[in-house]
Backbone as CSV, one residue per row, in Angstrom:
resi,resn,N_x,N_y,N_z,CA_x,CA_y,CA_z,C_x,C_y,C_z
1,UNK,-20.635,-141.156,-74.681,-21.588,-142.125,-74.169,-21.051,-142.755,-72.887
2,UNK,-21.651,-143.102,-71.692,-21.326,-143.545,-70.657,-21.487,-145.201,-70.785
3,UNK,-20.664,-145.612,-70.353,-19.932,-147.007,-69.862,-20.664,-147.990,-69.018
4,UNK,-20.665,-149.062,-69.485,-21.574,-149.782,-68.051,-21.484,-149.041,-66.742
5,UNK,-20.027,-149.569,-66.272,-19.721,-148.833,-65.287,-20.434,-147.405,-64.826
6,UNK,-20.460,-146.725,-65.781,-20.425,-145.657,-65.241,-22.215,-145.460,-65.359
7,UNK,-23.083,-146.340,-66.047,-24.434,-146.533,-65.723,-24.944,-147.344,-64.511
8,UNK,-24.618,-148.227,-64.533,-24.225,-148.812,-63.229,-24.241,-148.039,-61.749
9,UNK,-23.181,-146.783,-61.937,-23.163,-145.857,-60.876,-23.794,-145.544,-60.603
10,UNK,-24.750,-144.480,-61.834,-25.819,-144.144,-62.245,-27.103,-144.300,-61.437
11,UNK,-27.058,-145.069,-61.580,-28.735,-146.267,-60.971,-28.285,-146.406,-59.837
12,UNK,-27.319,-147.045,-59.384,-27.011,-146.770,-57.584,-26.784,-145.515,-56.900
13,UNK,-26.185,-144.570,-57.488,-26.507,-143.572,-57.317,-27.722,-143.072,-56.960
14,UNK,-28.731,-142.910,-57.805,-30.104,-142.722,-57.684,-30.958,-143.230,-57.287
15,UNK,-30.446,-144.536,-56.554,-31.316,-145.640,-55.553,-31.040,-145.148,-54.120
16,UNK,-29.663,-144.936,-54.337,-29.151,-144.719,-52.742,-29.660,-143.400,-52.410
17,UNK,-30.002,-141.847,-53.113,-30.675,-140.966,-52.856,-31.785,-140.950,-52.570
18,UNK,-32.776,-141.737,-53.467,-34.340,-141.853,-53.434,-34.693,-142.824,-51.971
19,UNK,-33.912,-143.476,-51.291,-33.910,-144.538,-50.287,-33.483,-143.280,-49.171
20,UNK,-32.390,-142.459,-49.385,-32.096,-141.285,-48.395,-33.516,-140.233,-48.313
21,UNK,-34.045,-140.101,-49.705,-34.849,-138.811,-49.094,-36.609,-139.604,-48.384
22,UNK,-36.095,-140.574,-48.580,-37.532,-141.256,-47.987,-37.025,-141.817,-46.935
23,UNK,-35.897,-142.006,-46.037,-35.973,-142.140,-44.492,-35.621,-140.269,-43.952
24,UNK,-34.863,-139.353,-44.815,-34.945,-138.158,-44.428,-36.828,-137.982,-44.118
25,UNK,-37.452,-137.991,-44.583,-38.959,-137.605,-44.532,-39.450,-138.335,-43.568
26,UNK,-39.596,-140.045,-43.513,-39.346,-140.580,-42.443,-38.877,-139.974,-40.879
27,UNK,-38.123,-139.456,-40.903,-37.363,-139.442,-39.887,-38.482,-137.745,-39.228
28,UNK,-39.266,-136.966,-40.049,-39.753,-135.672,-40.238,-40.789,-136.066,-38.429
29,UNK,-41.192,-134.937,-38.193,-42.187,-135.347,-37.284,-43.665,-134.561,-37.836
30,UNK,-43.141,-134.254,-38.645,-44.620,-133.612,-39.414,-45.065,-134.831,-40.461
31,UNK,-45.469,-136.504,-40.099,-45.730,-137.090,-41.305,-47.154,-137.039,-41.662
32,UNK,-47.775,-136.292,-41.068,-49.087,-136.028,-42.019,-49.176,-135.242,-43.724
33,UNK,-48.060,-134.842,-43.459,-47.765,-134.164,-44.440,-47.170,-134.809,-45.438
34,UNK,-47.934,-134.304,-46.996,-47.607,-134.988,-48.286,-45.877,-134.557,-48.951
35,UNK,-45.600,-135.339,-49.315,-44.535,-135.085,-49.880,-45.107,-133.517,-50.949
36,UNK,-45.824,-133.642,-51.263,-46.054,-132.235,-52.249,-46.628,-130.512,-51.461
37,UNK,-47.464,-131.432,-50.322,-47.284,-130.156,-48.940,-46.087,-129.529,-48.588
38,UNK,-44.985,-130.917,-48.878,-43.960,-130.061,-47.837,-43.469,-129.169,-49.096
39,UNK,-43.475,-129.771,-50.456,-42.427,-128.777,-51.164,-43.405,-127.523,-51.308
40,UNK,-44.433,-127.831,-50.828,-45.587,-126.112,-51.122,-44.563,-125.120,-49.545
41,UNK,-44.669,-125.951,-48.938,-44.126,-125.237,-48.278,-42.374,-124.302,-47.924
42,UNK,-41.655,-125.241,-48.752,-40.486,-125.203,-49.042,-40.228,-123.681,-49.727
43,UNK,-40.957,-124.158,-50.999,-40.972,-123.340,-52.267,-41.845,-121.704,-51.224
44,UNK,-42.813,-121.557,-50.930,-43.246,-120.659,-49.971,-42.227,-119.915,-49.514
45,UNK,-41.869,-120.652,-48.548,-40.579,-120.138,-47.599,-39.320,-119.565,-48.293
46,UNK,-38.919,-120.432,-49.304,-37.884,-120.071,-50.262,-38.312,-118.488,-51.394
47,UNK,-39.409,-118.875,-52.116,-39.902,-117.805,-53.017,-40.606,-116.348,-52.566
48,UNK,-41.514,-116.732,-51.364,-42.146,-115.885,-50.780,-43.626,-116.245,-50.752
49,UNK,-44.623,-115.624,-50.868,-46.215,-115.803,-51.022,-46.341,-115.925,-52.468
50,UNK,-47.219,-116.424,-52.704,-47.324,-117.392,-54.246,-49.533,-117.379,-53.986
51,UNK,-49.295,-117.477,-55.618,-50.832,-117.536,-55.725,-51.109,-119.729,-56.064
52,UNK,-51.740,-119.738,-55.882,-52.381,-121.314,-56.617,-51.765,-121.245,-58.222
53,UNK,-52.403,-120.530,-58.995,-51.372,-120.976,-60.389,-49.643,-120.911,-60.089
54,UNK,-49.452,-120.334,-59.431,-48.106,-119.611,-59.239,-46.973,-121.107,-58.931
55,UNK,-48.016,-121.534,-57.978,-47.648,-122.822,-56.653,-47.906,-123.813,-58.045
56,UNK,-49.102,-123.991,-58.825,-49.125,-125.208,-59.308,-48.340,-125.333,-60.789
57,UNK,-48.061,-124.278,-61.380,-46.732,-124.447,-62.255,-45.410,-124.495,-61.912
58,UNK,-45.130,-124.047,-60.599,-43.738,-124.280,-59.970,-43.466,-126.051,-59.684
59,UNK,-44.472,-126.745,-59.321,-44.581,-127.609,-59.088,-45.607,-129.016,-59.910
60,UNK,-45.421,-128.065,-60.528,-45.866,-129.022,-62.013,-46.651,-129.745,-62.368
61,UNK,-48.321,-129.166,-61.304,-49.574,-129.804,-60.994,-50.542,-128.661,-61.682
62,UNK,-51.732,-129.527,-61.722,-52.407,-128.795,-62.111,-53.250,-128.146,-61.434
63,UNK,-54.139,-126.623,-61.985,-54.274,-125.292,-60.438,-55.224,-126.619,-59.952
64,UNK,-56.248,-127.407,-60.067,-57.144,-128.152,-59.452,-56.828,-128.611,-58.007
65,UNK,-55.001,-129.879,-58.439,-54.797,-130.656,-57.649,-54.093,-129.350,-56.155
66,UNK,-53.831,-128.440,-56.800,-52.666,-127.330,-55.957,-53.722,-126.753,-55.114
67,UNK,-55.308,-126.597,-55.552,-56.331,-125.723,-54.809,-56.379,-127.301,-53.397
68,UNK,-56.382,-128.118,-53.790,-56.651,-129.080,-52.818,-55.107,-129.309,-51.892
69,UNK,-54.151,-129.033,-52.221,-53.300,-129.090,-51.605,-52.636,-127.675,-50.607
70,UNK,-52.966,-126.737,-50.858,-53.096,-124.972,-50.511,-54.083,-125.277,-49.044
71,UNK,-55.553,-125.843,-49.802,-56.475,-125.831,-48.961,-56.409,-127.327,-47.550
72,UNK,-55.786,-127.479,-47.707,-55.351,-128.666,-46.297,-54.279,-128.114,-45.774
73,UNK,-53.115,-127.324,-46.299,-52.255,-126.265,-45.599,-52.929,-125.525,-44.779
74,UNK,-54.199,-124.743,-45.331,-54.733,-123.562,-44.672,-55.904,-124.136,-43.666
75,UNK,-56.106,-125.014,-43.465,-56.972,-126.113,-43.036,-56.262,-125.947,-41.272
76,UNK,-54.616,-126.715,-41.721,-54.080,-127.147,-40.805,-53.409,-125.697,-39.813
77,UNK,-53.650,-124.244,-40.487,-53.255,-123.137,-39.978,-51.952,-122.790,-40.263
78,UNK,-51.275,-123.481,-41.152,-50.180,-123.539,-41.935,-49.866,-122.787,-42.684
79,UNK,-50.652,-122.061,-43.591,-50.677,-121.253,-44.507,-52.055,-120.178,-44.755
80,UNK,-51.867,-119.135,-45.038,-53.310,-118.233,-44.696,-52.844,-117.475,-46.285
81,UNK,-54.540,-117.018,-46.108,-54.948,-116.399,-47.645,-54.964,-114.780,-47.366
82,UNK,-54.742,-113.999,-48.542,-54.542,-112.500,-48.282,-55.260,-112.040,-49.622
83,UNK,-55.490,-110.681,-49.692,-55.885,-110.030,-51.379,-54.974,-110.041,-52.065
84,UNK,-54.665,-110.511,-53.622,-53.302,-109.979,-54.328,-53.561,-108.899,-54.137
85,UNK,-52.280,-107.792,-54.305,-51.902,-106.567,-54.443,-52.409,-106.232,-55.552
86,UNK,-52.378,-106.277,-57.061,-53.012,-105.997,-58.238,-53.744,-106.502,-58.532
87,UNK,-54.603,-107.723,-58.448,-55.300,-108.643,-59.097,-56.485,-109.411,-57.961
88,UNK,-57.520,-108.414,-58.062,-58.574,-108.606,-56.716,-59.285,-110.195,-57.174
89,UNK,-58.804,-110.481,-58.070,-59.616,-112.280,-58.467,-58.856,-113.035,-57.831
90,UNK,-57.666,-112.552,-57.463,-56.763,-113.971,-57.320,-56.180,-113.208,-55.392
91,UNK,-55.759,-114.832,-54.860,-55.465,-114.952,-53.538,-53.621,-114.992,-53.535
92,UNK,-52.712,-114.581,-52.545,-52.009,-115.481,-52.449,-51.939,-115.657,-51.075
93,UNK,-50.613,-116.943,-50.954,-50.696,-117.861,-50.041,-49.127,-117.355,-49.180
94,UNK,-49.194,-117.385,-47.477,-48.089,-117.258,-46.811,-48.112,-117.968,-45.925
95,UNK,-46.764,-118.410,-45.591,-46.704,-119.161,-44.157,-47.301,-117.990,-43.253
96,UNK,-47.524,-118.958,-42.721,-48.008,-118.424,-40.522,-47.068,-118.990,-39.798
97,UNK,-46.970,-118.462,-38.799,-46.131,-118.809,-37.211,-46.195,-119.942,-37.703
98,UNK,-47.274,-120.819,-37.330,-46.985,-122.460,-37.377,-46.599,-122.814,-38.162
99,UNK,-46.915,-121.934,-40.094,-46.432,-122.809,-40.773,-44.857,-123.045,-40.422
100,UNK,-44.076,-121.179,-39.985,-43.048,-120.902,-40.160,-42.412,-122.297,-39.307
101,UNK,-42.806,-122.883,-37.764,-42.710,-123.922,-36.733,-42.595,-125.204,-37.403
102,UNK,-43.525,-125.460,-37.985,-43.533,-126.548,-38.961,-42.363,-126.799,-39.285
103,UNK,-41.883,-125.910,-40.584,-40.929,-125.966,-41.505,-39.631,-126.370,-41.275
104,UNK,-39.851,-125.386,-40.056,-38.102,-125.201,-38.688,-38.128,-126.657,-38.422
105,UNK,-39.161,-127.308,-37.824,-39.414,-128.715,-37.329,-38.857,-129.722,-38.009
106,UNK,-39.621,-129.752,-39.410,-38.742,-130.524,-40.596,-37.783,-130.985,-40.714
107,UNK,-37.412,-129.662,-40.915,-35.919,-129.560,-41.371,-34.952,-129.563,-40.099
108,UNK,-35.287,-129.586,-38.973,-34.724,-129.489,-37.720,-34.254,-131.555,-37.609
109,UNK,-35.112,-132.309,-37.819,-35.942,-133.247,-37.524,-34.926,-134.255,-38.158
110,UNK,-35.038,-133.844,-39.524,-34.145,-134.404,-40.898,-32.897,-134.266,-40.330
111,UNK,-31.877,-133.053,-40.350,-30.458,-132.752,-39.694,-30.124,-133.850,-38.451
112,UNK,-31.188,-133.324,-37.743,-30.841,-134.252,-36.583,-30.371,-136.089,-36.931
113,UNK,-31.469,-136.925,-37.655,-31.288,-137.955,-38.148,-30.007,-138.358,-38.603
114,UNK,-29.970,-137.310,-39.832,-28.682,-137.389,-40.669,-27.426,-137.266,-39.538
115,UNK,-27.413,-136.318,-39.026,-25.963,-136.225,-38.334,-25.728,-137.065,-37.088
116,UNK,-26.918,-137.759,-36.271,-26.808,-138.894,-35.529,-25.989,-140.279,-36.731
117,UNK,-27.167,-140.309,-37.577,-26.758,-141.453,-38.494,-25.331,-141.826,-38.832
118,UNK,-24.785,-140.783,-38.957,-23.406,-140.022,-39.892,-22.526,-140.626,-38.418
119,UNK,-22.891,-139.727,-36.841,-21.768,-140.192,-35.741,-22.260,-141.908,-36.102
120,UNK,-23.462,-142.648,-35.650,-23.241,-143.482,-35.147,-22.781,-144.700,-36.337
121,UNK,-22.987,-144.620,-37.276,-22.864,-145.597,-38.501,-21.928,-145.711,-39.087
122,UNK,-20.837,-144.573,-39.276,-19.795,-144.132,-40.109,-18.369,-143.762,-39.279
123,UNK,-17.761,-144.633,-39.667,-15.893,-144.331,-38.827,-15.449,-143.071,-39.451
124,UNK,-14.510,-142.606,-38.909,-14.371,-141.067,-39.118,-14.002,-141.333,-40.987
125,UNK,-12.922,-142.055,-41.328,-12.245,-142.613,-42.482,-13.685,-141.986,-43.358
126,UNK,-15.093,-143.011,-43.416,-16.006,-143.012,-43.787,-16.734,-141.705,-44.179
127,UNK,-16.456,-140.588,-42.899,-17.163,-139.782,-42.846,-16.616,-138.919,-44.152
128,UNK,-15.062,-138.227,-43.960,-14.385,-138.213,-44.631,-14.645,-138.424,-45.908
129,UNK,-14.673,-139.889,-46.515,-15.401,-140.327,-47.664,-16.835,-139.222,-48.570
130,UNK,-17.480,-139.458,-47.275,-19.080,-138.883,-47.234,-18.503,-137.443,-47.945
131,UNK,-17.991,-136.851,-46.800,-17.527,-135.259,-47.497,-17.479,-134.797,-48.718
132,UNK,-16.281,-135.724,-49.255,-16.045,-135.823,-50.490,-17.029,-135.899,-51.124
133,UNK,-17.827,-137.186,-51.421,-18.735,-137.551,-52.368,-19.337,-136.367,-52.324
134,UNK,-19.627,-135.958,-51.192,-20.918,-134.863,-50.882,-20.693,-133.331,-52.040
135,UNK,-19.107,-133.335,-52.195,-18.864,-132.231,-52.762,-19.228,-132.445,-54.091
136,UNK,-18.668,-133.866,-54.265,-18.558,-134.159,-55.668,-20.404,-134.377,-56.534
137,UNK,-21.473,-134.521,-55.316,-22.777,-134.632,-55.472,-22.715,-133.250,-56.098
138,UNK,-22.121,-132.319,-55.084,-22.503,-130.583,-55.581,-22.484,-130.117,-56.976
139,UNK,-21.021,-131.098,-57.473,-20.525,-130.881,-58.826,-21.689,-130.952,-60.108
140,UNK,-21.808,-132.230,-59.954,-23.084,-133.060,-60.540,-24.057,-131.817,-60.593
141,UNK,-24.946,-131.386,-59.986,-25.943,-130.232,-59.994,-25.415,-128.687,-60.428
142,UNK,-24.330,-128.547,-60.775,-24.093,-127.615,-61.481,-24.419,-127.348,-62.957
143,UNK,-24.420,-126.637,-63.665,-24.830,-126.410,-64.990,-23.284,-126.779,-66.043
C-alpha cells in the first residue's frame, strides 16, 4: 500500500502532467482542433488508415460521436475517405498532405515550446534533474 507521501506524489505528479499537456496543446498552432481530432489523427498516423468503428473503439467513443469527428477532419481536407479493400459497406480513413502538414505542425509546435521552456526557465543543474525524472517517468509506463 502506498504512503501519504508517496500519494501525495501521486496527485502532484498527475497535476503537473495534466497542466503540461494542456499548455503543450496550447502552445499547438492547430487550436481549432479537438483534443480527440488530434488523437484521431495521431492514432492514424501511428496505426495507418482505420475505419470509424476501428477509430471509435481505439478511442473509446462511440461509432456516432467518431462519424462526427472523422467528418470535420475530412471537412477540413485533413483526412479523405477510400473503399475498404474487403468490405464494400465500410470506408476507411487516411491522412492527406495537409493532414500529413498538420500533424508535422503539432508536434513541431509542442517541441519547440518545450525546449525553449526547458533553455529559458531551467539552470542546467535543473535540466539535468528534468532528465532524470524524465527517465524515471519512462519507468512508471512500463509493464
Amino acid at each position: 500500500m502506498p504512503d501519504t507521501n508517496q500519494e501525495r506524489l501521486a496527485t502532484d505528479l498527475g497535476a503537473a502532467v495534466g497542466l503540461l499537456m494542456r499548455q503543450l496543446r496550447a502552445a499547438s498552432p492547430q487550436g481549432e482542433l479537438s483534443p480527440t481530432q488530434r488523437a484521431v489523427l495521431r492514432r492514424i498516423d501511428t496505426d495507418g488508415p482505420a475505419t470509424i468503428a476501428a477509430l471509435a473503439r481505439a478511442e473509446l467513443v462511440r461509432p456516432q460521436s467518431m462519424r462526427v469527428t472523422v467528418g470535420a477532419l475530412e471537412e477540413l481536407g485533413i483526412l479523405s475517405r477510400s473503399p475498404h479493400p474487403t468490405d464494400g459497406r465500410q470506408v476507411i480513413f487516411s491522412l492527406t498532405e495537409e493532414g500529413r502538414r498538420t500533424l508535422t505542425a503539432i508536434r513541431q509546435a509542442k517541441h519547440n515550446w518545450l525546449a525553449v521552456a526547458i533553455a529559458e526557465r531551467l539552470t542546467p543543474e535543473e535540466q539535468h534533474t528534468l532528465a532524470t525524472a524524465t527517465e524515471l517517468m519512462r519507468r512508471l509506463m512500463q509493464p
